[in-house]
Each structure stands twice: as structure tokens, then as C-alpha cells.
Backbone as ProteinMPNN parsed JSONL, in Angstrom:
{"seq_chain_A": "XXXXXXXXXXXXXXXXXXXXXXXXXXXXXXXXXXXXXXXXXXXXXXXXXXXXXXXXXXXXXXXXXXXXXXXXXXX", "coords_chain_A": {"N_chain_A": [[0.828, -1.195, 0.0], [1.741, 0.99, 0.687], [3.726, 1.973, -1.28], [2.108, 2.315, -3.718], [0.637, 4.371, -2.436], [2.413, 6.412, -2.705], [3.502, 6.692, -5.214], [2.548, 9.311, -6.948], [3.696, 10.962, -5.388], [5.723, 13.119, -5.993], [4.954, 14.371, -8.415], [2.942, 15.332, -7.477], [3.26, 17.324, -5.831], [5.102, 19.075, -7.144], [3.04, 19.749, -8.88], [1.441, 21.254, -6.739], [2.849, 23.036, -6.108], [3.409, 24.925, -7.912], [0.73, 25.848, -9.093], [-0.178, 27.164, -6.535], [2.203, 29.277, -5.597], [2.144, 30.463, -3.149], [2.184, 29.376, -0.916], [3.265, 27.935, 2.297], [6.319, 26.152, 2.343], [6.005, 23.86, 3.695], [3.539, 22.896, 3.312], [2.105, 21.726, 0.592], [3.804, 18.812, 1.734], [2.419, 17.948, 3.742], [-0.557, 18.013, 3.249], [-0.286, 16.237, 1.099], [0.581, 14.017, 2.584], [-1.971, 13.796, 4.169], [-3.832, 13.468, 2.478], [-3.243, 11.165, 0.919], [-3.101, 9.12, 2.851], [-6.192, 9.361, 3.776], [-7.489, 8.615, 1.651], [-6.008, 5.629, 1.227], [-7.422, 4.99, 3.73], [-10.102, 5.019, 3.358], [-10.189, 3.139, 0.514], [-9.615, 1.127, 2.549], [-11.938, 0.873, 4.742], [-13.883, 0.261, 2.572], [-12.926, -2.46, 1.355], [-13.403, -3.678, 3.851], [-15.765, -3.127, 4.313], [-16.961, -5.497, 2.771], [-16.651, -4.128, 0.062], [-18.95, -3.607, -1.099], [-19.287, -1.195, -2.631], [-19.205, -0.181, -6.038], [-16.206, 0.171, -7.869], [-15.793, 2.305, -9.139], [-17.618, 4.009, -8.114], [-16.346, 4.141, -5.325], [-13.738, 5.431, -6.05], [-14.51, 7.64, -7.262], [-15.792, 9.05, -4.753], [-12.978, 9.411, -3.431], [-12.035, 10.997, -5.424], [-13.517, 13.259, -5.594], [-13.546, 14.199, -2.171], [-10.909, 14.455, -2.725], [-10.24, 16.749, -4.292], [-11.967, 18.571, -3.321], [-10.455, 19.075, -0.569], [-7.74, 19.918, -1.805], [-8.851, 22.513, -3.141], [-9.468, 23.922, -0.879], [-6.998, 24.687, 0.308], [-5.35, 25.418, -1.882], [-6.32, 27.652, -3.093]], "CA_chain_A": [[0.0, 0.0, 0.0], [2.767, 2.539, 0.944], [4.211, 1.802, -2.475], [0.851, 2.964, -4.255], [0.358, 5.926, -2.04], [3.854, 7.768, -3.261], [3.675, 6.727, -6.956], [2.26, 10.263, -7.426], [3.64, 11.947, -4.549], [6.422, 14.583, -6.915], [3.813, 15.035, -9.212], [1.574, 16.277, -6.881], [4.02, 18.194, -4.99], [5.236, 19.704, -7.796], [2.083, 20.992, -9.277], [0.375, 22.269, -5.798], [3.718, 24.394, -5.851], [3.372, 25.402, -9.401], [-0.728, 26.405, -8.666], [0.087, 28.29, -5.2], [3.443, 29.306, -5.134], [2.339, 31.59, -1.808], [2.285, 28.392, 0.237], [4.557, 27.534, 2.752], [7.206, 25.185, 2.132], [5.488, 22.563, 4.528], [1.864, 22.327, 3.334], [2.362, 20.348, 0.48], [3.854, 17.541, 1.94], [1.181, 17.787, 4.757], [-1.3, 17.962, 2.195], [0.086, 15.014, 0.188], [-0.183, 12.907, 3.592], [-3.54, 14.122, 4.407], [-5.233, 13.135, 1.08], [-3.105, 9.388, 0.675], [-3.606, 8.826, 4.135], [-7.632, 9.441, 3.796], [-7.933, 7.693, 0.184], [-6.128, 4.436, 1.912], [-8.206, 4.563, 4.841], [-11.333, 4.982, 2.319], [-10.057, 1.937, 0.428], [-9.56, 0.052, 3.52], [-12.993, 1.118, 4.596], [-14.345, -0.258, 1.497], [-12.605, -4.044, 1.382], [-13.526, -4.194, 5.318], [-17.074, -3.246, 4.247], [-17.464, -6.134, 1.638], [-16.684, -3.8, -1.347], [-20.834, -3.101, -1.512], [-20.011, -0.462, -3.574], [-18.394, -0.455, -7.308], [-14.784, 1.149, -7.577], [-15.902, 3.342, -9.7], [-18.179, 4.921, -6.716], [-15.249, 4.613, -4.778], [-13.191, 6.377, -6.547], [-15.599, 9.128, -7.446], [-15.375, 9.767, -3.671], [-11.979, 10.072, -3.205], [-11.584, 12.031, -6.203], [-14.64, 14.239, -5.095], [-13.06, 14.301, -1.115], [-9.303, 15.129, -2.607], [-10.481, 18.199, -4.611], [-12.277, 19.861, -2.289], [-9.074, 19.566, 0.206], [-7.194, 20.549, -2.386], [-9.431, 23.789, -2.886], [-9.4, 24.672, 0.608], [-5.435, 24.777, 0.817], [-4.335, 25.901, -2.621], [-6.639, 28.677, -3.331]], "C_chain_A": [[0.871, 1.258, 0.0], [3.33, 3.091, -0.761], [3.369, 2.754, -3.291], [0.869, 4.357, -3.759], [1.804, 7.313, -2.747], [4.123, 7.782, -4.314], [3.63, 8.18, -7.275], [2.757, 11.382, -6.403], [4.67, 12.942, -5.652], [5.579, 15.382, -7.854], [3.244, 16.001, -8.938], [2.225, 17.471, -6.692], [4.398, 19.35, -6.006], [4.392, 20.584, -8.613], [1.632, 21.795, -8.32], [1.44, 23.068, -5.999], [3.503, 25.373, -6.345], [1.974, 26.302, -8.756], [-0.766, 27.072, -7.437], [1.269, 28.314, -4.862], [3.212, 30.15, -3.439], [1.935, 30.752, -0.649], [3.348, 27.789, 0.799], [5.246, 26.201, 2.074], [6.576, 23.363, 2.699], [3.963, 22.215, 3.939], [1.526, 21.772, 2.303], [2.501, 19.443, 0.63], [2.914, 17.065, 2.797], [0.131, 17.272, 4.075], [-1.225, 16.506, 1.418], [-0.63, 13.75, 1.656], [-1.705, 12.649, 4.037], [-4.502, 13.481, 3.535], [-4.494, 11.587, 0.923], [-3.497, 8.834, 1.399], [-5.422, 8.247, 4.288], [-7.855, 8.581, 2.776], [-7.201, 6.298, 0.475], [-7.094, 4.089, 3.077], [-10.039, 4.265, 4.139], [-11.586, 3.886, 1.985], [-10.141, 0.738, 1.194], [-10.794, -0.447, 3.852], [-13.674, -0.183, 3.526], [-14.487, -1.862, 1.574], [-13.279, -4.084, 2.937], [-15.421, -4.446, 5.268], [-17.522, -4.457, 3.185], [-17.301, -5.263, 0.319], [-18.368, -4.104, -2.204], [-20.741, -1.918, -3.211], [-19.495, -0.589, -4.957], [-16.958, 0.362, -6.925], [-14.844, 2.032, -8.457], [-16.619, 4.647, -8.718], [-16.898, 5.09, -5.434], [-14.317, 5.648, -5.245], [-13.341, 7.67, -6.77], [-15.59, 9.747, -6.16], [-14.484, 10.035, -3.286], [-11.571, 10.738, -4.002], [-12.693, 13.196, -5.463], [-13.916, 15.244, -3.773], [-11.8, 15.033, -1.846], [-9.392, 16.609, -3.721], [-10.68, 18.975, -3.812], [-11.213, 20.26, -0.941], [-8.296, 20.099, -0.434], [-7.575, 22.291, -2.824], [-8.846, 24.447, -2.205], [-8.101, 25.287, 0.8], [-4.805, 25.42, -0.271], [-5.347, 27.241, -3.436], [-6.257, 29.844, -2.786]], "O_chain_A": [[0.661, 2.306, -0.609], [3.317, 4.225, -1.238], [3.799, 3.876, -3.559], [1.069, 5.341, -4.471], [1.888, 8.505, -3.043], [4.891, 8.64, -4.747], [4.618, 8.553, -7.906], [2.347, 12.539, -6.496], [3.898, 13.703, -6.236], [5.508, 16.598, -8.029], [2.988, 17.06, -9.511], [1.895, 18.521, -7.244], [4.042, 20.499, -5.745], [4.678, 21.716, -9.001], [1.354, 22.955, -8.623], [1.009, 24.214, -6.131], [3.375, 26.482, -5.826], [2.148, 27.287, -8.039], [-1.79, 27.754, -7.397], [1.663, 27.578, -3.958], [4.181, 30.34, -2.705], [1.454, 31.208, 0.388], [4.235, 27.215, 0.168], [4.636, 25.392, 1.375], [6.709, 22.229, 2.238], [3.396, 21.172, 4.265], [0.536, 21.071, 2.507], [1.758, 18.655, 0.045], [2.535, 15.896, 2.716], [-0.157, 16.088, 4.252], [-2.229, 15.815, 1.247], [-1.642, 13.054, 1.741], [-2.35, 11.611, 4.183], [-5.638, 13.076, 3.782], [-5.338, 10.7, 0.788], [-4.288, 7.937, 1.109], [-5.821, 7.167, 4.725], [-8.553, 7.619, 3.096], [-7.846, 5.449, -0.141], [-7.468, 2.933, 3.274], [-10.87, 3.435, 4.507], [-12.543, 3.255, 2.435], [-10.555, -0.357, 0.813], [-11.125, -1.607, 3.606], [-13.853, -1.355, 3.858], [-15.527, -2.495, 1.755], [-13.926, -5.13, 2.907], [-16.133, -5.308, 5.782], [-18.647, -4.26, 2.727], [-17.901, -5.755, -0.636], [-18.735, -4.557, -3.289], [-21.446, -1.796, -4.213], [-19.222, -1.789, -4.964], [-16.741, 1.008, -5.901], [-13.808, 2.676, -8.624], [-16.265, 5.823, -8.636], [-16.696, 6.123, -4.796], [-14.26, 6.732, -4.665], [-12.567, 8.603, -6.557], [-15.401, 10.963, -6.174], [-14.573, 11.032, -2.57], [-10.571, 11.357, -3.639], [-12.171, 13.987, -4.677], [-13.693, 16.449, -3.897], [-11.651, 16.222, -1.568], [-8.444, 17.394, -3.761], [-9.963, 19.914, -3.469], [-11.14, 21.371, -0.416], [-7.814, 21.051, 0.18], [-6.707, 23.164, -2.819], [-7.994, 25.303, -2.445], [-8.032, 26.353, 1.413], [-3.77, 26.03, -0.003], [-4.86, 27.704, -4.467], [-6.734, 30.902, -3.195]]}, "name": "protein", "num_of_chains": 1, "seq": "XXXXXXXXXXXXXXXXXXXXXXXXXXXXXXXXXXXXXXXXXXXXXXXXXXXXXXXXXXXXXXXXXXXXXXXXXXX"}
């Protein structure tokens, strides 16, 4: 799982910079933990619940959930 979660971590990092350069140095990587952190625990969630729902509805919520944190922090 750890593996998965950091595939995209430079990416990210590198665009929230790019899209709000007037953010500290630290709230990126915060940020990064905050949203892999939540979208594994989601997943986990999910398999623990029987996987009721499709992974496409999954997904749709952690994409949904990691925008609007993303909003909040890089606007």
C-alpha cells in the first residue's frame, strides 16, 4: 500500500507548488499525507465493508473528497 500511495507523490508536490506558489514550504507535503492517508483509509474502509459499492463509486469519492481539500489549501 505505501508503495501505491507515493507513486504520485512529486507530481503532486510539484504541481500544488506550481498552482500556489504563496504556500509555505510545509503544506504540500502535509497535504500530500492528508489526502493518501484518507484515500487508503477509504479503500480500507471499502474491502472491510465487503466492497458493496463499485470502484468506480469509490473512486468518485476520493476524487470528489481530494479536490475539495485541495481547494481549501491551494486557493
Amino acid at each position: 500500500m505505501k508503495r501505491v500511495i507515493y507513486i504520485l507523490h512529486d507530481r503532486s508536490i510539484e504541481t500544488w507548488r506550481e498552482q500556489a506558489p504563496q504556500i509555505d514550504v510545509h503544506t504540500p507535503e502535509a497535504l500530500y499525507s492528508f489526502i493518501s492517508s484518507g484515500s487508503a483509509a477509504a479503500i480500507k474502509e471499502w474491502v472491510r465493508n465487503g466492497m458493496t459499492q463499485s470502484p468506480e463509486e469509490v473512486a468518485a469519492f476520493i476524487d470528489k473528497a481530494t479536490r475539495s481539500v485541495e481547494r481549501s489549501f491551494l486557493e
